[in-house]
C-alpha positions as CSV (number, residue, x, y, z in Angstrom):
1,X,-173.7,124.5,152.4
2,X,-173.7,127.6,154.8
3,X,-176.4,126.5,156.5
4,X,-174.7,123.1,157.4
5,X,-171.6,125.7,159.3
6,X,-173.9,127.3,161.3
7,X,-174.8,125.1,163.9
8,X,-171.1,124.3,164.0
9,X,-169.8,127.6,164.5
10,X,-172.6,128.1,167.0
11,X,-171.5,125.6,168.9
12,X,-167.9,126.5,168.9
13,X,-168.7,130.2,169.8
14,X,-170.9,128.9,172.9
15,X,-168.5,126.9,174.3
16,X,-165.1,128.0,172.8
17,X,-165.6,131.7,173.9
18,X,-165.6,131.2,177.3
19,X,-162.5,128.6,177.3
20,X,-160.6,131.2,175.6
21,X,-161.7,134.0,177.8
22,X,-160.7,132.3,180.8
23,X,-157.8,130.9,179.3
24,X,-156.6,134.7,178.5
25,X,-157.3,136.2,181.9
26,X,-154.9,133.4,183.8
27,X,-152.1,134.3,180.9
28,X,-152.6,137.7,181.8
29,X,-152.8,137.0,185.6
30,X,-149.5,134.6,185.0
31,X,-147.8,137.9,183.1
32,X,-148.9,140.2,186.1
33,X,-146.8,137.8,188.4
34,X,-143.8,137.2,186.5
35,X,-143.7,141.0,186.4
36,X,-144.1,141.7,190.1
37,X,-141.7,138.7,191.0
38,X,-138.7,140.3,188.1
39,X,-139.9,143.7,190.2
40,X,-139.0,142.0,193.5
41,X,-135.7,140.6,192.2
42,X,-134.6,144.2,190.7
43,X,-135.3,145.7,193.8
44,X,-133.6,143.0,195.9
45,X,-130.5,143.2,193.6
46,X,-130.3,147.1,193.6
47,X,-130.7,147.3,198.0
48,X,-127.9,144.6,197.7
49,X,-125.7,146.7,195.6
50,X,-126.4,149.8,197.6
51,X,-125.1,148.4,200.7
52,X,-122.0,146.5,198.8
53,X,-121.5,150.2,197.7
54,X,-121.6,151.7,200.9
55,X,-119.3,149.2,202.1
56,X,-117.0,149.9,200.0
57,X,-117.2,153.2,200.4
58,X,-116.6,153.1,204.6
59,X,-113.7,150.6,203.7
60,X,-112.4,153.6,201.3
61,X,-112.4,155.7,203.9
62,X,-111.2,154.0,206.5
63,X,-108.1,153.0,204.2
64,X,-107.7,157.0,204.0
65,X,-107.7,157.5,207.7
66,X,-105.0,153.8,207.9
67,X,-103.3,156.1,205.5
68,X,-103.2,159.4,207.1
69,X,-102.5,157.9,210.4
70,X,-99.4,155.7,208.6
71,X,-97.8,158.9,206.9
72,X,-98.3,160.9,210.1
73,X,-96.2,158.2,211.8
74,X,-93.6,158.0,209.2
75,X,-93.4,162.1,209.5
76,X,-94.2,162.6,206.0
77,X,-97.1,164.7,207.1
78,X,-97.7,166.7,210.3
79,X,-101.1,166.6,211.2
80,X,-103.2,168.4,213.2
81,X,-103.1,166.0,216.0
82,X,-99.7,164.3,216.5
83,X,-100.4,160.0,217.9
84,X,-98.6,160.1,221.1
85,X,-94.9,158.1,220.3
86,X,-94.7,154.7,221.2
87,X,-90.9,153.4,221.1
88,X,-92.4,150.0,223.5
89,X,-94.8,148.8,220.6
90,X,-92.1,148.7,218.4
91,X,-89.2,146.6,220.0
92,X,-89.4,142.9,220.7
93,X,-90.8,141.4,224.0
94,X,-87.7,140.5,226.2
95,X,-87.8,136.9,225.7
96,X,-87.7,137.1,221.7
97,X,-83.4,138.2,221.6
98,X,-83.1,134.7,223.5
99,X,-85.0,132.5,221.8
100,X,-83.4,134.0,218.6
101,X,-79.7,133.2,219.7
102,X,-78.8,136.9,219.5
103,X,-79.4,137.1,215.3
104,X,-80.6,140.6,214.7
105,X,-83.5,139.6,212.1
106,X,-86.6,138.2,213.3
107,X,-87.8,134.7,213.1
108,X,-89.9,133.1,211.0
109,X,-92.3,130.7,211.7
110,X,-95.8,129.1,210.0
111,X,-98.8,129.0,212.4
112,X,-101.7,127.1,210.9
């Protein structure tokens, strides 16, 4: 009865060998890419995130210097470096007190 398997399994190793070697290598090539492809996307993700931080982190500081410049305004702080005063910027174009009909709060209007 053995010697009737032996041709069989002869026959399978011949031809069945190579199939499976080949069909191993392009797993293991199909592996290698998925790999470098997750790779790519971990690196693409982390230069992303690295910018958003450093965006946030020049918006941060700019907020500081908004807030510095604000309190040094206000006179809560003195700083090193007084802004020059600049009473023009702060009232209302000639034109506005007659448009408004003399009310002392200022109007209101949507722009879209």
């Amino acid at each position: 009865m053995i010697q009737s398997f032996i041709p069989i399994v002869s026959v399978l190793a011949v031809f069945g060998f190579p199939v499976a070697i080949v069909f191993v290598i392009k797993y293991f090539k199909l592996k290698d890419r998925e790999l470098a492809l997750e790779a790519e996307t971990r690196e693409h993700s982390q230069r992303q995130q690295l910018a958003i931080e450093q965006r946030v982190e020049r918006l941060e500081e700019v907020l500081i210097s908004l807030d510095h410049d604000v309190r040094a305004r206000l006179g809560i702080e003195h700083p090193t470096n007084p802004l020059p005063a600049r009473p023009d910027l702060l009232e209302a174009p000639a034109g506005a007190a007659s448009q408004q009909g003399g009310e002392a709060g200022p109007q209101r209007t949507k722009v879209r």
